[in-house]
C-alpha positions as CSV (number, residue, x, y, z in Angstrom):
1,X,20.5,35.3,2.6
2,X,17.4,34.1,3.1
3,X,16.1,30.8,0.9
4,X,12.8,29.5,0.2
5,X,13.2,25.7,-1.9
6,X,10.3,23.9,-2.9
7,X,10.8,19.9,-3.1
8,X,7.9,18.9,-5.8
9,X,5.4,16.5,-4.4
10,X,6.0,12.8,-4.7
11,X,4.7,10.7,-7.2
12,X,3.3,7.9,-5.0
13,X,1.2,5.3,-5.0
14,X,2.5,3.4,-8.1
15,X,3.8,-0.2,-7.4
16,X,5.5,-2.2,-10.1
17,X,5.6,-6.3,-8.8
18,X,8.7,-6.8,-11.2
19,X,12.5,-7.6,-10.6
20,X,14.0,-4.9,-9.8
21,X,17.6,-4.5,-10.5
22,X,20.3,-2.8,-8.1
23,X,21.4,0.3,-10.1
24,X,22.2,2.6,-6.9
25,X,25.4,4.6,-6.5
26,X,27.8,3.8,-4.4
27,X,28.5,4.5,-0.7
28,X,30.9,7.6,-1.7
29,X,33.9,8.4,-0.2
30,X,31.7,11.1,2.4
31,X,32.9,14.4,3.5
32,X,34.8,15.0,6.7
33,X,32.2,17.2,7.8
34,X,30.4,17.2,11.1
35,X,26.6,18.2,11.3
36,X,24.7,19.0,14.3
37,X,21.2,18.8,13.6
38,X,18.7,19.5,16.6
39,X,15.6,17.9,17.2
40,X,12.4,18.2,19.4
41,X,11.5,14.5,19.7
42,X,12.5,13.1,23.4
43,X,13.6,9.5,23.3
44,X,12.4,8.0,26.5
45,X,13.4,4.6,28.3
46,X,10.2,3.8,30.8
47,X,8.8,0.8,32.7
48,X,6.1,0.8,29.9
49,X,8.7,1.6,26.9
50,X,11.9,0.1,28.2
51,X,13.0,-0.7,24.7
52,X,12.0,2.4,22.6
53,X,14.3,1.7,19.7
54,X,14.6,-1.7,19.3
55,X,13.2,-2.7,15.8
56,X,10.6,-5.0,16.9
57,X,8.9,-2.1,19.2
58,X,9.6,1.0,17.7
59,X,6.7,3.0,16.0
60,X,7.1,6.7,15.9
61,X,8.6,8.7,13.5
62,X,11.6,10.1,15.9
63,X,12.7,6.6,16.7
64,X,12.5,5.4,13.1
65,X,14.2,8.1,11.8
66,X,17.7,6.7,13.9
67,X,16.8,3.6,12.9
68,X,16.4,4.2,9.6
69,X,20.7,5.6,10.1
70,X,21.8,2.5,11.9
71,X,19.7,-0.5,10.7
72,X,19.8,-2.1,6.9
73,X,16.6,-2.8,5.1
74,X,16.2,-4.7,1.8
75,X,14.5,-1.9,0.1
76,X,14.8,1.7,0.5
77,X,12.7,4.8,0.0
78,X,13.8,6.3,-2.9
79,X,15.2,10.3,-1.8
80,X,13.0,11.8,-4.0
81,X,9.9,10.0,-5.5
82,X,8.7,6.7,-7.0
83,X,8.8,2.8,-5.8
84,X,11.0,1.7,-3.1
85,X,14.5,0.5,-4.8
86,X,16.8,-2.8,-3.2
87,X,18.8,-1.6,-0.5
88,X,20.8,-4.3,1.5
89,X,19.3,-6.6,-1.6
90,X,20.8,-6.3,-5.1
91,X,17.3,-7.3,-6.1
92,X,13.6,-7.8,-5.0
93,X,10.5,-8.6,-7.0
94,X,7.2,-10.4,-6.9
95,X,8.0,-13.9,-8.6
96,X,4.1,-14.9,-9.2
97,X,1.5,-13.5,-10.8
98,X,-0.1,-13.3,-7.7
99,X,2.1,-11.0,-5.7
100,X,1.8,-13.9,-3.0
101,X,5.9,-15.1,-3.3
102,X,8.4,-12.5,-2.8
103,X,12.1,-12.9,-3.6
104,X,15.4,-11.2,-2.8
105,X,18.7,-12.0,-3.2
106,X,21.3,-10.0,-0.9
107,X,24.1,-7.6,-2.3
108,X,27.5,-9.2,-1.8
109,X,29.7,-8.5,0.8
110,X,27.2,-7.1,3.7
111,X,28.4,-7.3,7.2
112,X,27.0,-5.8,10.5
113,X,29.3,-3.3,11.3
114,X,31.4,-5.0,13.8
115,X,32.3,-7.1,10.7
116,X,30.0,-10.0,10.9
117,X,28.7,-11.6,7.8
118,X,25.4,-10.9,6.7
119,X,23.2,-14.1,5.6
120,X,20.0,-14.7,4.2
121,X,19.7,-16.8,7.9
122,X,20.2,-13.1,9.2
123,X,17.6,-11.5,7.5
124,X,15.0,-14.5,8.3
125,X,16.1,-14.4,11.7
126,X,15.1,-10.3,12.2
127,X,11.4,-10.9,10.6
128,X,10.6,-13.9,12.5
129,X,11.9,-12.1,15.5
130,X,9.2,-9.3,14.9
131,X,6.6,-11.4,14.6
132,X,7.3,-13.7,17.2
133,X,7.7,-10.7,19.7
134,X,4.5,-9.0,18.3
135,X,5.0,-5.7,20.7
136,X,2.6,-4.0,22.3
137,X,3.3,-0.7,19.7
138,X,1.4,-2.6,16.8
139,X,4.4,-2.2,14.7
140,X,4.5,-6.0,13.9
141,X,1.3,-5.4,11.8
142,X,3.4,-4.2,8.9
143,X,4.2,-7.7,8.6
144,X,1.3,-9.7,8.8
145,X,0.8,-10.4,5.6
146,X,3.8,-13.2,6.0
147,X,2.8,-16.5,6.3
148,X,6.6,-18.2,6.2
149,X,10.1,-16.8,5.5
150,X,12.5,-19.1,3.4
151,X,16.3,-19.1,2.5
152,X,17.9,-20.3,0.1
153,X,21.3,-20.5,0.4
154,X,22.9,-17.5,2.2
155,X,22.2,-15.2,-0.3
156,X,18.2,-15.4,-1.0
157,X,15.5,-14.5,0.9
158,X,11.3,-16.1,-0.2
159,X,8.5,-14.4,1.4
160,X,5.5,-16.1,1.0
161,X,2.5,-13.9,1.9
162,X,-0.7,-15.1,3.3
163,X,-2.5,-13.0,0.7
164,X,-1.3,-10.6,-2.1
165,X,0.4,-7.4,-1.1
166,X,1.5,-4.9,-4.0
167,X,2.7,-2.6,-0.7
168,X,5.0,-5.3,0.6
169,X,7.8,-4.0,-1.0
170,X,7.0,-0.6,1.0
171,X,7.0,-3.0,4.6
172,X,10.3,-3.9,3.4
173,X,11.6,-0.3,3.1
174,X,10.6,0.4,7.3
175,X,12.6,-0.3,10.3
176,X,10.6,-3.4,12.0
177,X,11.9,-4.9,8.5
178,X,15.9,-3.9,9.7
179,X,18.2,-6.8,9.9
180,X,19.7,-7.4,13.2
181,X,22.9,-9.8,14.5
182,X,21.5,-12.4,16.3
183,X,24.6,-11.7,18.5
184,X,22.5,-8.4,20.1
185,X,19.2,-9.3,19.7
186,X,17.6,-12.0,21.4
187,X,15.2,-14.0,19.3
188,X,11.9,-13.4,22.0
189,X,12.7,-10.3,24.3
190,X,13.4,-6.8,23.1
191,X,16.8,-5.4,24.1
192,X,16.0,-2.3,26.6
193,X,18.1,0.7,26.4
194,X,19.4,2.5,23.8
195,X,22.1,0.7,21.7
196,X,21.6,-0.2,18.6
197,X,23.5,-2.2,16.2
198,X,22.8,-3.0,12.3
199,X,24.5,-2.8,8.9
200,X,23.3,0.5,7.9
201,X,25.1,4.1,6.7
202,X,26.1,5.3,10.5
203,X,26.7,3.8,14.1
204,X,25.4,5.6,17.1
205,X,26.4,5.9,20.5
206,X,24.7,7.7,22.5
207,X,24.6,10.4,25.5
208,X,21.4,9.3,28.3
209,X,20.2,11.7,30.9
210,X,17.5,10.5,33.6
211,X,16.7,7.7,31.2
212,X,16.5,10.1,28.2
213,X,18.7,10.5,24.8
214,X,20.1,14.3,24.8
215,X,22.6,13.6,22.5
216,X,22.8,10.9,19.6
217,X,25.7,10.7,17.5
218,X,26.4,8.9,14.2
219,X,29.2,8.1,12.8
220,X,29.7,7.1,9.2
221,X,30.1,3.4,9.2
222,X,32.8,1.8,7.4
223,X,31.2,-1.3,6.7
224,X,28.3,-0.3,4.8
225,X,27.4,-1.5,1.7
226,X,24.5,-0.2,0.2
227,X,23.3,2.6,-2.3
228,X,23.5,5.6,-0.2
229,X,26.2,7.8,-0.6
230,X,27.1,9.8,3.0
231,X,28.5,13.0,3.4
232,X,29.4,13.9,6.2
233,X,31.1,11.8,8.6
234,X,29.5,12.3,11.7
235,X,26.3,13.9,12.5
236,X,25.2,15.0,16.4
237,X,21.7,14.8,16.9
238,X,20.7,16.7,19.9
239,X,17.4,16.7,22.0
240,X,15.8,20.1,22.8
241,X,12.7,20.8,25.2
242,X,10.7,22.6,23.2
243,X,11.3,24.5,20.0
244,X,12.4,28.2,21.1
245,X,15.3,26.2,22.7
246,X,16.3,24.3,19.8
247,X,15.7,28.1,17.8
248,X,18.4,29.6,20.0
249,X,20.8,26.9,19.7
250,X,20.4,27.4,15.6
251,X,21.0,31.5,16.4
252,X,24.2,30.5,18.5
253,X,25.5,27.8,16.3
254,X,25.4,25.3,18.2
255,X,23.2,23.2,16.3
256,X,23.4,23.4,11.7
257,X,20.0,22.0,11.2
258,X,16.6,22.7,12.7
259,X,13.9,19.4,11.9
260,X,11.0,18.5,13.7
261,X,9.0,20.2,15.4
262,X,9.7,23.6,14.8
263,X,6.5,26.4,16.3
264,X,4.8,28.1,13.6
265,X,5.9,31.4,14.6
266,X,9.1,29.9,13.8
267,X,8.5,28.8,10.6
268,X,6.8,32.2,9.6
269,X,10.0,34.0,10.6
270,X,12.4,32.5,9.0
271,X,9.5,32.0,5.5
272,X,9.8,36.0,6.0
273,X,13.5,36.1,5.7
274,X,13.9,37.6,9.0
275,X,17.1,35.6,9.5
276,X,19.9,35.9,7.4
277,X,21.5,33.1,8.5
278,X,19.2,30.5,8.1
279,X,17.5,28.8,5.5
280,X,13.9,27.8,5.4
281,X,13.4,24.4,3.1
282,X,9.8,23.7,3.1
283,X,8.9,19.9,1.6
284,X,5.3,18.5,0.5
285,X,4.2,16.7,3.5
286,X,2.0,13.6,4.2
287,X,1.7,14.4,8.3
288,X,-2.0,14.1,9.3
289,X,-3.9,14.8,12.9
290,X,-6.4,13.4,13.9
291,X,-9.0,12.7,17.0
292,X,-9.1,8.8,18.2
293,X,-12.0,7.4,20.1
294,X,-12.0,4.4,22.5
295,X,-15.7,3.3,20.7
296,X,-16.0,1.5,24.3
297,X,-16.0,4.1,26.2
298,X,-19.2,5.2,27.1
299,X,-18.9,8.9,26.3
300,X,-18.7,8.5,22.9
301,X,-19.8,4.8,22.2
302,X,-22.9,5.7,20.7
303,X,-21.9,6.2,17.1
304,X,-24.4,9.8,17.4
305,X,-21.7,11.7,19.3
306,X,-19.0,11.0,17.3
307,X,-20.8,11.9,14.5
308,X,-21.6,15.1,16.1
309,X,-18.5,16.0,16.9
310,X,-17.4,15.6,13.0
311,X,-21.0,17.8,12.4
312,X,-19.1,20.8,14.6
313,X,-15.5,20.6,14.3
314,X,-14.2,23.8,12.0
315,X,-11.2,22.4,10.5
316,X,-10.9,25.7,8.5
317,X,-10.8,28.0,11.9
318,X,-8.1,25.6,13.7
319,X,-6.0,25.5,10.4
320,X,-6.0,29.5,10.0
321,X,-5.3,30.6,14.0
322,X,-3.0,28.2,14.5
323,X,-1.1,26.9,11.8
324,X,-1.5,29.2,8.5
325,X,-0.5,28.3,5.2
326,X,1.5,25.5,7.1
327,X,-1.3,23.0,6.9
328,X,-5.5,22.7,5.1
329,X,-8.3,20.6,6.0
330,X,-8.3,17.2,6.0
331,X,-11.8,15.4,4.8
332,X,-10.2,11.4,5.3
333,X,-7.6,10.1,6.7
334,X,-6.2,9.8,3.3
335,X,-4.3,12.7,2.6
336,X,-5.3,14.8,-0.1
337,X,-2.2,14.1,-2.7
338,X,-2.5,10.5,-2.1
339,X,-3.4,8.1,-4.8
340,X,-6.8,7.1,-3.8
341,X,-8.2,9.7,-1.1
342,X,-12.2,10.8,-1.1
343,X,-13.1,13.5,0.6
344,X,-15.9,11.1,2.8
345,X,-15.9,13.3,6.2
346,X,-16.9,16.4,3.8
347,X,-19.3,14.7,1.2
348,X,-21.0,13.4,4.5
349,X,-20.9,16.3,6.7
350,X,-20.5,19.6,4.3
351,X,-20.0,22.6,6.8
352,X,-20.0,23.0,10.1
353,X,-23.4,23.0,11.3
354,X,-25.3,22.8,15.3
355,X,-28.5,22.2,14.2
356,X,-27.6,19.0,11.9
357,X,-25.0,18.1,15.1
358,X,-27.9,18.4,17.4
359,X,-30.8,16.6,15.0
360,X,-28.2,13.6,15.1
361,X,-28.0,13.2,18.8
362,X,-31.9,13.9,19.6
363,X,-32.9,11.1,17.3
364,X,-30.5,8.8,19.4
365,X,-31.7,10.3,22.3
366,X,-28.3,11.3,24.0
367,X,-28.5,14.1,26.5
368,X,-26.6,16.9,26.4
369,X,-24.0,18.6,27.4
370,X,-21.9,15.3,26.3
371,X,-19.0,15.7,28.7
372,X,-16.0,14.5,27.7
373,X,-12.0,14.9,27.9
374,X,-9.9,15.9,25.1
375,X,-6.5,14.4,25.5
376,X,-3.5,15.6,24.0
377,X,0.6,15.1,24.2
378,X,2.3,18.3,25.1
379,X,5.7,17.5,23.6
380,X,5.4,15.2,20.2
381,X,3.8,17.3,17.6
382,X,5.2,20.8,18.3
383,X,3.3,23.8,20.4
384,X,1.3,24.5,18.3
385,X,-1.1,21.5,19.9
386,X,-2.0,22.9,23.3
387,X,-3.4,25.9,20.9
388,X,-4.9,23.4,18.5
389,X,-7.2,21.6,21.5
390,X,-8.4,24.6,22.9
391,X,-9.9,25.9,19.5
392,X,-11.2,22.4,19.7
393,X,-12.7,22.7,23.3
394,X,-14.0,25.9,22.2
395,X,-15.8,24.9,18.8
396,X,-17.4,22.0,20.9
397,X,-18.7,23.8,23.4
398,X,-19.9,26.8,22.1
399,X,-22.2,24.6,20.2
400,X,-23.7,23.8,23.7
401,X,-24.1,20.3,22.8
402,X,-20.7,19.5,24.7
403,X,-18.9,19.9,27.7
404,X,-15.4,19.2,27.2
405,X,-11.9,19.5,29.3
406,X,-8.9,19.1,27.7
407,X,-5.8,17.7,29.1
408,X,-2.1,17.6,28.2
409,X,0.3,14.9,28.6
410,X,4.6,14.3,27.8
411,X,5.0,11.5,25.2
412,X,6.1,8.8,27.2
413,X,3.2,9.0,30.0
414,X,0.7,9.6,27.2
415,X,1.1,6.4,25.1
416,X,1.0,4.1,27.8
417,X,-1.9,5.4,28.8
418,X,-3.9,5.6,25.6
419,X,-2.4,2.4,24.7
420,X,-4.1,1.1,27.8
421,X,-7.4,2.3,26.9
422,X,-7.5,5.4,29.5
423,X,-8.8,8.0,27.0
424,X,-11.9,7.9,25.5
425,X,-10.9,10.6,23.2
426,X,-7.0,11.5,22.3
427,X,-5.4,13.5,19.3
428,X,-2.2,11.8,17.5
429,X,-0.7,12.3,14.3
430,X,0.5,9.7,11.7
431,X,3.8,10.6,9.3
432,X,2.9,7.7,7.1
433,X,5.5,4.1,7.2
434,X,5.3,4.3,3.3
435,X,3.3,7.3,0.5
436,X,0.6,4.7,-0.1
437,X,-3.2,4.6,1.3
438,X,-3.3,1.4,2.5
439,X,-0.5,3.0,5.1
440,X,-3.1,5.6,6.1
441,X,-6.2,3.0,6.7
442,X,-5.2,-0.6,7.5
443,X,-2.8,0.9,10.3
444,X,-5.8,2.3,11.9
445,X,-8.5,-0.1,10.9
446,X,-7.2,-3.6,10.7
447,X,-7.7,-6.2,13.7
448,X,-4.0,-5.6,14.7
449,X,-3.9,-1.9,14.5
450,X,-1.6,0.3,16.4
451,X,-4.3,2.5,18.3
452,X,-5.3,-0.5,20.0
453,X,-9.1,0.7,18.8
454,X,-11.4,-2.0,19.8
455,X,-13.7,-0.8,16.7
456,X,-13.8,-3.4,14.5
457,X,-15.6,-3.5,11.0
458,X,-15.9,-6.9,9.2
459,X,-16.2,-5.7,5.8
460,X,-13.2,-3.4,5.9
461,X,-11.0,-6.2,7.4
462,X,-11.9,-9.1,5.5
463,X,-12.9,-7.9,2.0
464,X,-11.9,-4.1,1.7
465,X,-8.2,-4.1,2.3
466,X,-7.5,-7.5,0.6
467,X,-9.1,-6.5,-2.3
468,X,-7.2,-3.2,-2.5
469,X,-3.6,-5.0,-1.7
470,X,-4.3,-7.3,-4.7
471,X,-3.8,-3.6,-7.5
472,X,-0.4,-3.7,-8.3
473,X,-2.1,-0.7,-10.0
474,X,-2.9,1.5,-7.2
475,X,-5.5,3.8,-8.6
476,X,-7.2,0.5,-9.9
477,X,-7.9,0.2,-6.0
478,X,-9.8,3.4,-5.8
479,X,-12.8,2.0,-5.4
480,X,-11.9,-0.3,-2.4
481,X,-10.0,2.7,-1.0
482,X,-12.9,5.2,-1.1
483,X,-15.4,2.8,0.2
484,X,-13.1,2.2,2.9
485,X,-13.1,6.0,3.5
486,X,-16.7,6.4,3.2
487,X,-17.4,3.7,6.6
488,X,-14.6,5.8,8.3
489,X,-16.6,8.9,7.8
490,X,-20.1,7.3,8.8
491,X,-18.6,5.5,11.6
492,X,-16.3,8.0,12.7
493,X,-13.6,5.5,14.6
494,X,-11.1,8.1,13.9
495,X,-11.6,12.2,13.1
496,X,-9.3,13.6,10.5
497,X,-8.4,16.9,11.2
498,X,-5.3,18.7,8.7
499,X,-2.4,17.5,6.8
500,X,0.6,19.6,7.2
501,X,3.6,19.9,5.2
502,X,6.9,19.6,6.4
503,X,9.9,22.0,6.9
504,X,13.7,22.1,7.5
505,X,15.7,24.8,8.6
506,X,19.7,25.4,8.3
507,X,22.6,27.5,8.3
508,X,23.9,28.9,4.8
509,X,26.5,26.5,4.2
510,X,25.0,23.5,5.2
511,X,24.1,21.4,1.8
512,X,21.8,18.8,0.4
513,X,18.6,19.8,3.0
514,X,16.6,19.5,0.1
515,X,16.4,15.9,0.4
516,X,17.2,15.7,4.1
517,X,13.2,14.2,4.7
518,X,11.7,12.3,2.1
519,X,7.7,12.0,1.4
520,X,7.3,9.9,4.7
521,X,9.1,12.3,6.5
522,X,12.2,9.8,6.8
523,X,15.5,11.9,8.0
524,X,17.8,11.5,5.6
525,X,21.3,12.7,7.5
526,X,23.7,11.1,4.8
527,X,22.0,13.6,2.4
528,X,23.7,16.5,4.6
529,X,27.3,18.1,4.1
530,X,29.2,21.3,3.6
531,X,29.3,23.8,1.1
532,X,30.0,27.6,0.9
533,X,27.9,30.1,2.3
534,X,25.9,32.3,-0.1
């Protein structure tokens, strides 16, 4: 039988700067079941990326979801909605009025899992690590709102923040925040390869091909003390090509669990209930796309073209041929069900129109055609892409104001380069660190963001996203927010496209897929087990 379950949006976007106390369950007594679950993301060792899940570098939601297994936070995303709750901490909380001092005192008894004691020393040790190492992937920016990190004792842990941060308690919650054994990670150079070690609900060990992860398998770790309750007590995680492979291995039974990326075709088959073997779990999502510019480059420096480009683009047409009721339009690059999005891009531009496109480039008297390449990764965000990016070549240059190419590259040749500034123009997609706005702006906006932009606007950096962190109160920050949102849209650094939603697909008697991703599309594998087919 074929089932449909809905997971009710989450309520984000609400952060309390209280005290807050422990309160979690236990870590269970966990099934004996084993769970393959089969995957699409490609975790690649390379000369560029030789340490791809080592806390301090990682930054993409395939290598953050093992991390998020294997390596301990303080706080943790809650499964279903609401603030982040302590997680290797038995409690957190702002202790100013401020929200400039941040406190937590560790639950007792935590040990890495080869049985080493867990200190507040430890937990200092991993945060000044990630700073200090500041890695080329941007995903130290999470923390730099730290000024200092104080113990006290070995059981409490002071942040004090270099201005107020009501989202900090979110930073804490994602993996550059893990705490590590000083033992395996040296204190200023990323450990390359793939092992990981941490306090967390699983170990891993791992199976390496050419350089490449085709099989990671956790194991439930008997150290862990936390709130999560496991239930299983190992879980394969195998890497597929491409999605029609990881289908057939869910048809043979090979694999229990289908995640990320499956084709749309794929999802529309099994939302039919073509397959009686499988369900279809379909989750509200927070995934965006986007287009990136290098505002350097001298194709689309001039702020005319970019803003001709946002003038053309049919978001409508790309969501409807290729994606379906699988994803809508996206007017900012704040999704649509987070607390404090505008629609900017359309209150700016309205429809798609060629005469207003080409009124904005005569009157900065750019020539046209404007050629350009469109560059996109041909393995990350499912194949649905390639499809995507010829829709977009199209839409461009039918319009005759454009001549664009588009050109396709695998994940680990294509970050390198874009992080090197070889595209002028590139797609990407952002599954957000935390359900908060700030997550889907600062990122992308602030002087240490992750696309290595070299756009920079003064305003935003220095008055916009202050102001915003200092609202406990998040729709108090609105204002901030949508201003923010409104110079995105006249600038046009970044082009929202879509936001999609998110989907899991199992066999009948796998169990607890409901909350196997949460609102920031964190896998969840303890969540899985084994129950009777129906």
């Amino acid at each position: 039988m074929n089932r449909k379950t809905l997971v009710l949006p989450a309520v984000v976007g609400l952060l309390a700067p209280v005290l807050a106390a422990c309160g979690g369950s236990d870590s269970g007594s966990g099934g004996s079941a084993e769970i393959a679950v089969g995957t699409t993301d490609q975790f690649t060792a390379t000369k560029d990326a030789p340490a791809p899940l080592d806390p301090a570098y990682a930054y993409d939601v395939g290598t953050w979801n093992i991390l998020r297994q294997t390596v301990q936070t303080l706080m943790i995303q809650p499964k279903g909605e609401g603030d982040p709750v302590p997680e290797a901490a038995q409690s957190c909380g702002f202790t100013d009025s401020g929200n400039e001092r941040y406190a937590c005192k560790l639950r007792d008894g935590l040990e890495f899992a080869n049985g080493d004691k867990i200190t507040a020393a430890d937990v200092k040790y991993s945060i000044d690590r990630a700073l200090a190492i500041k890695a080329d992937s941007g995903v130290s920016a999470l923390l730099n709102t730290i000024d200092t990190v104080e113990t006290q004792g070995d059981n409490e842990v002071i942040f004090h923040l270099k201005t107020a941060d009501a989202t900090f308690p979110y930073k804490l919650s994602t993996p550059v925040a893990g705490i590590v054994n000083p033992d395996d990670y040296e204190k200023n150079k990323l450990r390359d390869g793939f092992d990981v070690d941490g306090s967390g609900p699983y170990t891993l060990s791992t199976e390496v091909k050419d350089d490449a992860v085709v099989k990671a398998t956790f194991t439930k770790n008997p150290n862990y003390k936390g709130t999560l309750k496991v239930n299983n007590s190992k879980v394969d995680m195998i890497s597929y090509a491409d999605a029609d492979e990881m289908g057939k291995a869910l048809d043979k039974g090979d694999i229990d669990v289908m995640t990320r990326t499956m084709s749309p075709e794929q999802i529309k088959k099994l939302d039919s209930g073509a397959d009686s073997n499988a369900d279809l779990v379909e989750m509200a999502g927070l995934e965006i796309r986007y287009l990136a510019f290098n505002t350097d480059a001298p194709s689309v420096k001039s702020k005319a073209v970019r803003q001709a480009m946002a003038q053309l683009i049919n978001r409508g047409e790309i969501v409807s041929k290729v994606y379906g009721t699988q994803a809508e339009p996206l007017y900012s690059l704040v999704p649509a069900s987070i607390t404090g999005h505008s629609n900017s891009f359309f209150n700016k531009y309205g429809d798609p129109s060629n005469a207003k496109a080409k009124a904005l480039l005569t009157a900065a008297n750019i020539s046209t055609p404007v050629k350009l390449t469109l560059h996109y990764t041909t393995d990350h965000y499912g194949s649905g892409t390639k499809k995507e990016f010829e829709i977009l070549q199209k839409q461009l240059n039918d319009s005759g104001l454009f001549d664009v190419d588009i050109k396709g590259a695998p994940w680990a040749t294509f970050v390198p380069a874009e992080r090197k500034g070889q595209y002028d123009v590139w797609g990407m997609g952002w599954f957000p660190d935390f359900p908060d706005a700030d997550n889907y702006l600062a990122p992308f906006l602030d002087k240490d963001n992750f696309l290595k932009s070299p756009y920079r606007n003064s305003k935003i950096i220095n008055t916009l996203i202050p102001a915003s962190r200092r609202e406990a109160d998040r729709i108090a920050a609105s204002g901030n927010l949508t201003e923010i949102q409104d110079i995105v849209a006249d600038d046009v650094p970044i082009l929202p496209l879509w936001q999609g939603k998110q989907y899991v697909a199992a066999r009948d008697d796998v169990t607890g897929t409901a909350y196997a991703l949460n609102s920031s599309s964190t896998l969840q594998l303890w969540e899985l087990g084994r129950g009777v087919s129906g």
